[in-house]
C-alpha positions as CSV (number, residue, x, y, z in Angstrom):
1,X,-57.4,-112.3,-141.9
2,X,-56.9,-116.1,-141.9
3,X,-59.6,-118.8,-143.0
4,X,-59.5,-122.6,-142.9
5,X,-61.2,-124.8,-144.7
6,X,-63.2,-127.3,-143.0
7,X,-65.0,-129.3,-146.2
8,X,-64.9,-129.4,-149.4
9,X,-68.2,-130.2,-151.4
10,X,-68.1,-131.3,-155.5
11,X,-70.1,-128.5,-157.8
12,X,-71.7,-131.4,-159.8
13,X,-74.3,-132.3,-156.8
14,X,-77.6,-133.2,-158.2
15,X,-80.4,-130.3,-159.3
16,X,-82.2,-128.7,-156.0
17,X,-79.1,-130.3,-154.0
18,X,-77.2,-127.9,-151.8
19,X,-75.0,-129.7,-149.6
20,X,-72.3,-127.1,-149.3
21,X,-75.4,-124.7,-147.9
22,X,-76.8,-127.5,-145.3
23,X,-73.2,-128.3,-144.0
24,X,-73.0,-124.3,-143.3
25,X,-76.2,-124.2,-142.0
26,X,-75.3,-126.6,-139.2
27,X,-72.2,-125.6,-138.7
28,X,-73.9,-121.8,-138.0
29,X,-76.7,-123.4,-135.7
30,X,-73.4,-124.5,-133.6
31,X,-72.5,-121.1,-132.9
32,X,-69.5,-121.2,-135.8
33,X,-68.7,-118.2,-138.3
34,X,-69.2,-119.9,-141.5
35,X,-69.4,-118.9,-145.1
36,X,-69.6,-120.7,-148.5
37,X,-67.1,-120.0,-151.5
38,X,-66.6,-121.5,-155.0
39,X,-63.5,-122.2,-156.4
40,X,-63.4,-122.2,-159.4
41,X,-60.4,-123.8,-160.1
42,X,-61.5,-127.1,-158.4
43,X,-64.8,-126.7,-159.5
44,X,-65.4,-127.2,-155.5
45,X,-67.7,-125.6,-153.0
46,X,-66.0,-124.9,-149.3
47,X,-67.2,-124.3,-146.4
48,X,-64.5,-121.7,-144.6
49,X,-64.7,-120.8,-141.0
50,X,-62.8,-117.3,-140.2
51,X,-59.6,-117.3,-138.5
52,X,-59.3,-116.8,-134.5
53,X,-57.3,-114.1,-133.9
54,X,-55.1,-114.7,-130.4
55,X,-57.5,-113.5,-127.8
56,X,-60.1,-115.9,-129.1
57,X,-61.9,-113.6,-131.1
58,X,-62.7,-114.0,-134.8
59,X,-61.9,-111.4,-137.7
């Protein structure tokens, strides 16, 4: 299983802001497969849609 990236959000956003969360949230109201991740190593939150396989279905 596959995923790309499709934004990247800084962890430092400001108390009670989520904007990794909204971004997903609208991205799910679309119809999209979405989830939110941390890495830690870029002290990033992204926002990963699952791969397609080759008949168009994801997972």
């Amino acid at each position: 299983m596959g995923a790309k990236v499709l934004e990247r959000f800084p962890a430092g956003a400001p108390r009670g802001s989520w904007p990794a969360e909204e971004y997903a949230a609208a991205r799910r109201a679309a119809g999209e497969r979405v989830t939110v991740v941390m890495d830690l190593k870029s002290d990033a939150f992204l926002v990963v849609a699952e791969a397609e396989d080759d008949d168009g279905r994801s997972g």
